[in-house]
PDB file of N, CA, C and O in Angstrom, chain B, residues numbered from 101:
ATOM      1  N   UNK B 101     171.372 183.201 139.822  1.00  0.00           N
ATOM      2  CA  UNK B 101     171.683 182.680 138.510  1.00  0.00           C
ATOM      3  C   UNK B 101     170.406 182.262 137.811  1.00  0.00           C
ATOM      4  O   UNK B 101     169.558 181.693 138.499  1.00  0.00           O
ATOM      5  N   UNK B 102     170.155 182.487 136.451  1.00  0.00           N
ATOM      6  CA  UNK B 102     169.226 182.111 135.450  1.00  0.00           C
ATOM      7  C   UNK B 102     169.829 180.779 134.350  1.00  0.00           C
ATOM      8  O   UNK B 102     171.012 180.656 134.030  1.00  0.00           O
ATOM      9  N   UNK B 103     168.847 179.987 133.957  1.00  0.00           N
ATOM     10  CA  UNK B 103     169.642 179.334 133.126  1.00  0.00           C
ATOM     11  C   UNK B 103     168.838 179.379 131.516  1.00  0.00           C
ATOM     12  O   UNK B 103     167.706 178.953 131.291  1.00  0.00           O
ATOM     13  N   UNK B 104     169.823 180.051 130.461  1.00  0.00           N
ATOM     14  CA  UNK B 104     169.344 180.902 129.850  1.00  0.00           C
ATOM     15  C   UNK B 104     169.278 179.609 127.964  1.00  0.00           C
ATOM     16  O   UNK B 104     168.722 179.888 126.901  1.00  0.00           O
ATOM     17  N   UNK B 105     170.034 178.401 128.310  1.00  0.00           N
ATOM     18  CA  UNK B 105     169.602 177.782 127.654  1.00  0.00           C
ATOM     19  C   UNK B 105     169.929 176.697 128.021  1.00  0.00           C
ATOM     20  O   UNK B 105     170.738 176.617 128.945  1.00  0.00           O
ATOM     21  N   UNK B 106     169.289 175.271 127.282  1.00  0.00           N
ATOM     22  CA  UNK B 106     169.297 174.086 127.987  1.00  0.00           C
ATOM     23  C   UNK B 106     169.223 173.328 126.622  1.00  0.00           C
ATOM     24  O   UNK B 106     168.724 173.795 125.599  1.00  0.00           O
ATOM     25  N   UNK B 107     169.670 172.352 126.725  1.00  0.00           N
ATOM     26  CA  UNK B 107     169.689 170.993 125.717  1.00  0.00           C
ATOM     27  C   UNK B 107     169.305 169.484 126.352  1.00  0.00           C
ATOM     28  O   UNK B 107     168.991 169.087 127.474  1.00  0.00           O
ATOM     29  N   UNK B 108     169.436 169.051 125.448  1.00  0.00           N
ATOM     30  CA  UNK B 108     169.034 167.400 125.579  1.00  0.00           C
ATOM     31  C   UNK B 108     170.406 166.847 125.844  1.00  0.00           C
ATOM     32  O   UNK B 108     170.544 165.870 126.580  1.00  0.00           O
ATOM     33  N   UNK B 109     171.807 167.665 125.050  1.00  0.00           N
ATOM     34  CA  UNK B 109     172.863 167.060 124.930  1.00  0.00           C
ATOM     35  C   UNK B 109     173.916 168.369 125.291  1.00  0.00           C
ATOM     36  O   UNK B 109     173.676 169.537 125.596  1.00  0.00           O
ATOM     37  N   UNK B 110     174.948 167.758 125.144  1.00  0.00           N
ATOM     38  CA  UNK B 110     176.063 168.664 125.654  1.00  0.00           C
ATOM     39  C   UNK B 110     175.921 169.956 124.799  1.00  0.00           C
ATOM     40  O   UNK B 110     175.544 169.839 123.633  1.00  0.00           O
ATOM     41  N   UNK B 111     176.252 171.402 125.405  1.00  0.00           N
ATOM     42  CA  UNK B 111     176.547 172.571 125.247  1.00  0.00           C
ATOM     43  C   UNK B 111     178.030 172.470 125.081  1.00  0.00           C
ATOM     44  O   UNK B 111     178.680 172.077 126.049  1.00  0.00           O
ATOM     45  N   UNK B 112     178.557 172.736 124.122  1.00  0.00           N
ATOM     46  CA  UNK B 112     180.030 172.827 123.595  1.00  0.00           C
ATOM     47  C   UNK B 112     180.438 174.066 124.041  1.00  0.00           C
ATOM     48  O   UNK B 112     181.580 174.043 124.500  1.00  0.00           O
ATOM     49  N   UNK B 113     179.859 175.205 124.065  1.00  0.00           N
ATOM     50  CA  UNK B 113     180.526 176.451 123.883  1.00  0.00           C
ATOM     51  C   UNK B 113     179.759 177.665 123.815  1.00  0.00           C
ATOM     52  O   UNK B 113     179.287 177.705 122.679  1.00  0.00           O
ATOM     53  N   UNK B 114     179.373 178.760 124.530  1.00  0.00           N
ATOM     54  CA  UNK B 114     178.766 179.800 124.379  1.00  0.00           C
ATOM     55  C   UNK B 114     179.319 181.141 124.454  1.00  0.00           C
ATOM     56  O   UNK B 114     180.341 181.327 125.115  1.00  0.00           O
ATOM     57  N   UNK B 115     178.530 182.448 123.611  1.00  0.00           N
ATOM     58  CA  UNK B 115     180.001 183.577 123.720  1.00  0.00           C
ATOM     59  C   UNK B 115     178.384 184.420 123.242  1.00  0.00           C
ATOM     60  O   UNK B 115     177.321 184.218 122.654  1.00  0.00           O
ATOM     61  N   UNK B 116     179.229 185.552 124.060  1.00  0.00           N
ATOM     62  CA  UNK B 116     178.118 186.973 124.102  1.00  0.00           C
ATOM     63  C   UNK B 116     178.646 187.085 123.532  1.00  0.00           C
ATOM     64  O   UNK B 116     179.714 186.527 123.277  1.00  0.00           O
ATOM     65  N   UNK B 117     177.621 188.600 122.662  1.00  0.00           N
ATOM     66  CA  UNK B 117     178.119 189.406 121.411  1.00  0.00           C
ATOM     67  C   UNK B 117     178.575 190.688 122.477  1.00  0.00           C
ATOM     68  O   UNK B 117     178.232 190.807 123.653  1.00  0.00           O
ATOM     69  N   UNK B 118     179.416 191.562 121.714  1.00  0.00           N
ATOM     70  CA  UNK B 118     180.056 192.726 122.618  1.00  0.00           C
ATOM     71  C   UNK B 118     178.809 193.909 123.021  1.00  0.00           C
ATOM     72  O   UNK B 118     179.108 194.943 123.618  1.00  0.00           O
ATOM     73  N   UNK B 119     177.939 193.714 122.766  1.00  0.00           N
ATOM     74  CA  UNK B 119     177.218 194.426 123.055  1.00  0.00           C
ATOM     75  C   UNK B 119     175.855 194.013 123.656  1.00  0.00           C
ATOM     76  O   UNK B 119     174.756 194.566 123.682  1.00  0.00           O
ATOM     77  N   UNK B 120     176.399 192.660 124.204  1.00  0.00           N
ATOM     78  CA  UNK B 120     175.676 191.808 125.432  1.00  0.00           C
ATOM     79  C   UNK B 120     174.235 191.512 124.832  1.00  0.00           C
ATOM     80  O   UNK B 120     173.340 190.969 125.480  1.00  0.00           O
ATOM     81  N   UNK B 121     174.099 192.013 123.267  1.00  0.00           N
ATOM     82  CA  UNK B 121     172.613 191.427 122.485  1.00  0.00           C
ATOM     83  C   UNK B 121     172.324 190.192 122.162  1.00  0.00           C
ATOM     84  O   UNK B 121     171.150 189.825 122.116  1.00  0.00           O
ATOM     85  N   UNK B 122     173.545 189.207 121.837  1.00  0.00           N
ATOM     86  CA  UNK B 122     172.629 187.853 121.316  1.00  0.00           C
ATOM     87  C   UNK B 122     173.795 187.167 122.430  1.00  0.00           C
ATOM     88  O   UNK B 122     174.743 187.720 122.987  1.00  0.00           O
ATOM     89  N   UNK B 123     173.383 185.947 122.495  1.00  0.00           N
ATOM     90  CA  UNK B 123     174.164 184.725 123.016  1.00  0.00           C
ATOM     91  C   UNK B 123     174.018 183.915 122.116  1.00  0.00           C
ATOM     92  O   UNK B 123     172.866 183.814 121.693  1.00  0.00           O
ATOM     93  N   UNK B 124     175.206 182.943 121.409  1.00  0.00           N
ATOM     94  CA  UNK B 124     175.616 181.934 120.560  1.00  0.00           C
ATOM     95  C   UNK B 124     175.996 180.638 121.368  1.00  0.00           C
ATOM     96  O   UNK B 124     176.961 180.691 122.130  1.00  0.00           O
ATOM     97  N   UNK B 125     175.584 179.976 121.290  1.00  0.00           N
ATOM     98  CA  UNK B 125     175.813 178.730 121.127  1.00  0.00           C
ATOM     99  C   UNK B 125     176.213 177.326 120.812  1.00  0.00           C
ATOM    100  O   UNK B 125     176.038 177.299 119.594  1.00  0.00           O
ATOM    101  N   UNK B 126     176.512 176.502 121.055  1.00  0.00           N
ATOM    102  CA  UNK B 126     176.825 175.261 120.196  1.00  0.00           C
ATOM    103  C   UNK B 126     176.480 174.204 120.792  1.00  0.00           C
ATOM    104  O   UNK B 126     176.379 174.249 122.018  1.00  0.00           O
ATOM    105  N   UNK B 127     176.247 173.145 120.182  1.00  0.00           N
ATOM    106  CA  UNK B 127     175.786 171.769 121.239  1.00  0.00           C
ATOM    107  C   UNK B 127     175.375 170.453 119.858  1.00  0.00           C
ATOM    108  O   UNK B 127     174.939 170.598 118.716  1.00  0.00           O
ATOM    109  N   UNK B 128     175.741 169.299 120.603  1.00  0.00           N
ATOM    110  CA  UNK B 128     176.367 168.433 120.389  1.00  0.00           C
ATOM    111  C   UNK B 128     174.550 168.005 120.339  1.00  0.00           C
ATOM    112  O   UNK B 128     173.747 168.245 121.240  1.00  0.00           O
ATOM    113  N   UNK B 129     174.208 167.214 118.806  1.00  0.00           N
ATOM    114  CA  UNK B 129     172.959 166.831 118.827  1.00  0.00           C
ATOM    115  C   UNK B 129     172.829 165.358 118.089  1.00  0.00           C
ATOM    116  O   UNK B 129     172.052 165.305 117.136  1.00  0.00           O
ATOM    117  N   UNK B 130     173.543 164.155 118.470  1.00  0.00           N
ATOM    118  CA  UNK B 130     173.257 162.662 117.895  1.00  0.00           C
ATOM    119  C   UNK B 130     174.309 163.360 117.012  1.00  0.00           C
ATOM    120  O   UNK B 130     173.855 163.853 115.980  1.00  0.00           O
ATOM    121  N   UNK B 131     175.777 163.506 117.249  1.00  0.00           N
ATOM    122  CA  UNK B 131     176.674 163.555 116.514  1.00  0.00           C
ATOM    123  C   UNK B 131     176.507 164.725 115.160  1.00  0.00           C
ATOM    124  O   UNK B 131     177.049 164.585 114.064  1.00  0.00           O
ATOM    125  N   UNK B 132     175.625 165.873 115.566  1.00  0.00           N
ATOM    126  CA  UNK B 132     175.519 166.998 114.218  1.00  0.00           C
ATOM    127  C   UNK B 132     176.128 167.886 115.303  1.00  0.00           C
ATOM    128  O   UNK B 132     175.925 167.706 116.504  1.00  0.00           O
ATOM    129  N   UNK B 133     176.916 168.893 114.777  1.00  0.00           N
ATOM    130  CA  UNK B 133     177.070 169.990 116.104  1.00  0.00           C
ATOM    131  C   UNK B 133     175.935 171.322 115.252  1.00  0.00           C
ATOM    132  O   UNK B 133     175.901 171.632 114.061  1.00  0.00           O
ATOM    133  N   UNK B 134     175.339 171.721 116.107  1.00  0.00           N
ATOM    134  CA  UNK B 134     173.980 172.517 116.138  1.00  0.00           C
ATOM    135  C   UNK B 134     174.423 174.171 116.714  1.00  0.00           C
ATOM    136  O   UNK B 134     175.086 174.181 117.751  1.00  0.00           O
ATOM    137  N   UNK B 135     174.134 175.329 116.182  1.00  0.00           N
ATOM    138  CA  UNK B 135     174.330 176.330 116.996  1.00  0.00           C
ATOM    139  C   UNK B 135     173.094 177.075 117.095  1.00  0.00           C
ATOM    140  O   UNK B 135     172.382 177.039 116.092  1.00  0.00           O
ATOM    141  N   UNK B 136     172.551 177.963 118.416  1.00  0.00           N
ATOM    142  CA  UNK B 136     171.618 178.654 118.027  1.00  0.00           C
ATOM    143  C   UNK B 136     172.091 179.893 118.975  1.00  0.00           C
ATOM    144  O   UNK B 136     172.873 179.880 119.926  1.00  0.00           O
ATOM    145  N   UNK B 137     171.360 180.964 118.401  1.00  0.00           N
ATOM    146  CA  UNK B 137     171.204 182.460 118.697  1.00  0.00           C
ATOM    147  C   UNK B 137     170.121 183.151 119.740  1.00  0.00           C
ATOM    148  O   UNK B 137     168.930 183.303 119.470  1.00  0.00           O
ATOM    149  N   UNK B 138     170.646 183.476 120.770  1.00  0.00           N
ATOM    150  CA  UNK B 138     169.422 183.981 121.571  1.00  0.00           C
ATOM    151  C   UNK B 138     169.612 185.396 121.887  1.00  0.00           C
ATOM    152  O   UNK B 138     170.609 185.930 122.372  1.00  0.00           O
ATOM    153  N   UNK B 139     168.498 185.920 121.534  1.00  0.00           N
ATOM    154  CA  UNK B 139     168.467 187.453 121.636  1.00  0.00           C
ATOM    155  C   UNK B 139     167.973 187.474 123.260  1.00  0.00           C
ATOM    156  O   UNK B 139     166.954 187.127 123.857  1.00  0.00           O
ATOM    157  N   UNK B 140     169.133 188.012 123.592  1.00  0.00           N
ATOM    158  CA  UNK B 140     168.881 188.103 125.148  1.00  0.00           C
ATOM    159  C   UNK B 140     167.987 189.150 126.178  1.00  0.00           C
ATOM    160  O   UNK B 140     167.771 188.953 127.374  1.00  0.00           O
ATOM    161  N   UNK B 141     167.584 190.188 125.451  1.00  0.00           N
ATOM    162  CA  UNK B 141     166.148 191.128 126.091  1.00  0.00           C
ATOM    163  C   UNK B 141     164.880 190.563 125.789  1.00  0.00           C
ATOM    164  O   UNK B 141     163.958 190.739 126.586  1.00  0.00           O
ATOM    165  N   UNK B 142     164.711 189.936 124.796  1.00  0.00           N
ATOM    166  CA  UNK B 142     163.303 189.531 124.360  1.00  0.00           C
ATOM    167  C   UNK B 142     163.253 187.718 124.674  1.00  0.00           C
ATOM    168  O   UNK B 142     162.151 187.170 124.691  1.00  0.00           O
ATOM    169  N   UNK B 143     164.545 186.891 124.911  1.00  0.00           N
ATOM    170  CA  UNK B 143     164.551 185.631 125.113  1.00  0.00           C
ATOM    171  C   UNK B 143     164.254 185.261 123.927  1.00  0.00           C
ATOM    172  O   UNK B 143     163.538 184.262 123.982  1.00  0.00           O
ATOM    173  N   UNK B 144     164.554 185.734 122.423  1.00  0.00           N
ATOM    174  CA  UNK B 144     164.148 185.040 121.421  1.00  0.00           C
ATOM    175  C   UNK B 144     165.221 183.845 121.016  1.00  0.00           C
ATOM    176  O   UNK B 144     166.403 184.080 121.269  1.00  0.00           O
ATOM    177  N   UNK B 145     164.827 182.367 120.301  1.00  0.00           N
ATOM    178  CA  UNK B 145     166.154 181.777 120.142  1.00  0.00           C
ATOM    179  C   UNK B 145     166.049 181.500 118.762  1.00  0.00           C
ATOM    180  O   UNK B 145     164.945 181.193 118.312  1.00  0.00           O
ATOM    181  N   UNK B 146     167.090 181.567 117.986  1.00  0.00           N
ATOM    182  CA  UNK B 146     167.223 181.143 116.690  1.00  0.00           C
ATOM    183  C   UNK B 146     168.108 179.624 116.247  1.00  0.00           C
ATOM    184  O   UNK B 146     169.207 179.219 116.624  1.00  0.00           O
ATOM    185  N   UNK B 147     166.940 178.932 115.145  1.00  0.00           N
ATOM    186  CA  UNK B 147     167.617 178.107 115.231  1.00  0.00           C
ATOM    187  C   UNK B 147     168.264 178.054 114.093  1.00  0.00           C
ATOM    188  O   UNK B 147     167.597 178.204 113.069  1.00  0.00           O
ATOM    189  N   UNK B 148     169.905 177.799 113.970  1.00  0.00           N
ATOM    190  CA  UNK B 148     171.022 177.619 113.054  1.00  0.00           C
ATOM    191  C   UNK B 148     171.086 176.304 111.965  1.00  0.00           C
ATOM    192  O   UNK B 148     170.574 175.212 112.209  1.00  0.00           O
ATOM    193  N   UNK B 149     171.779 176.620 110.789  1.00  0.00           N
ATOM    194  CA  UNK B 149     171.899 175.051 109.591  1.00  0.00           C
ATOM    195  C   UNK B 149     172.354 174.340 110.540  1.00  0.00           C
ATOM    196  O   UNK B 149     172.543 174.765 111.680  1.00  0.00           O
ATOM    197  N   UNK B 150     172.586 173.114 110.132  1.00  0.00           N
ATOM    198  CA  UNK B 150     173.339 171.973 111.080  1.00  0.00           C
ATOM    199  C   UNK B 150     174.653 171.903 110.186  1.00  0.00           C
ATOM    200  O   UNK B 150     174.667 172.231 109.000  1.00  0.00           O
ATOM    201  N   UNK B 151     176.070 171.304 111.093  1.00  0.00           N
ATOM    202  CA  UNK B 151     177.364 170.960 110.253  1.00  0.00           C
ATOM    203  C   UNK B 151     177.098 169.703 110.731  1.00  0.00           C
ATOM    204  O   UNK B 151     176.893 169.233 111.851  1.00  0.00           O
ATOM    205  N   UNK B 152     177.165 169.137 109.271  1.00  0.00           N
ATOM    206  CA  UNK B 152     177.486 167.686 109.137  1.00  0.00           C
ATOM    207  C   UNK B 152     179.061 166.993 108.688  1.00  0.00           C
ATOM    208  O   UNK B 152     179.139 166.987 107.459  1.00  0.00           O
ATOM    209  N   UNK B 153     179.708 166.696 109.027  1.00  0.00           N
ATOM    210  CA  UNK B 153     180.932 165.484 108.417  1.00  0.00           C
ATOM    211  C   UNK B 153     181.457 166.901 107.713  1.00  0.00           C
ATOM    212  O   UNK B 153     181.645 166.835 106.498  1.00  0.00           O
ATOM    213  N   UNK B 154     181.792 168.585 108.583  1.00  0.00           N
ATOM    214  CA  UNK B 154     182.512 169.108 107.641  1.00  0.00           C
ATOM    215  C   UNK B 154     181.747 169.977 106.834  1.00  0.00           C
ATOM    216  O   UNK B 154     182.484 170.843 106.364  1.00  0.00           O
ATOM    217  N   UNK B 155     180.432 170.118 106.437  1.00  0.00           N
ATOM    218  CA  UNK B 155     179.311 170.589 105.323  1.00  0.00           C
ATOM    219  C   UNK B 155     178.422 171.554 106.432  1.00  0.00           C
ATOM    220  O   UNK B 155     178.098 171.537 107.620  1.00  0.00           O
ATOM    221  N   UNK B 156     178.330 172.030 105.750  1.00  0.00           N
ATOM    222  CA  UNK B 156     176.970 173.197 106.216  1.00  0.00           C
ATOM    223  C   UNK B 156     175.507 172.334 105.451  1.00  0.00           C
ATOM    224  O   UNK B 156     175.349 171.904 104.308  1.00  0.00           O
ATOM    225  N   UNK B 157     174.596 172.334 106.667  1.00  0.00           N
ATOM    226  CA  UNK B 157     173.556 171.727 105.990  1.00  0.00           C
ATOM    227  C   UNK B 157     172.252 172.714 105.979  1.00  0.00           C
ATOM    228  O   UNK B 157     171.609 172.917 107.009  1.00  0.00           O
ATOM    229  N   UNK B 158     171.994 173.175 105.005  1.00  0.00           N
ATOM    230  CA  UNK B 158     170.535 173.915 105.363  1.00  0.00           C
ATOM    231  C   UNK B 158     169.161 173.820 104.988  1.00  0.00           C
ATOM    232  O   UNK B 158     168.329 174.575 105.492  1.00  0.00           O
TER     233      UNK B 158
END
């Protein structure tokens, strides 16, 4: 086993794309929920707006 991402705070939820290219994310950051994108051949990670109280923040 590899561990392919890590946080400070809880991981809510992760889901491959069907063609096993990115991994999505979610995680719990001082009450913002945060998502990011990792391109899984190159290990690149992207980082996502934050949702605040309901709002997309960017």
């Amino acid at each position: 086993m590899k561990t392919v991402a890590e946080e400070d705070w809880d991981i809510m939820m992760a889901k491959i794309s069907p063609n096993h290219k990115y991994l999505v994310y979610a995680f719990n950051n001082i009450g913002k929920i945060e998502m990011n994108v990792l391109e899984t051949k190159l290990e690149i990670t992207w980082k996502s707006p934050v949702f605040q109280m309901g709002r997309l923040v960017v």
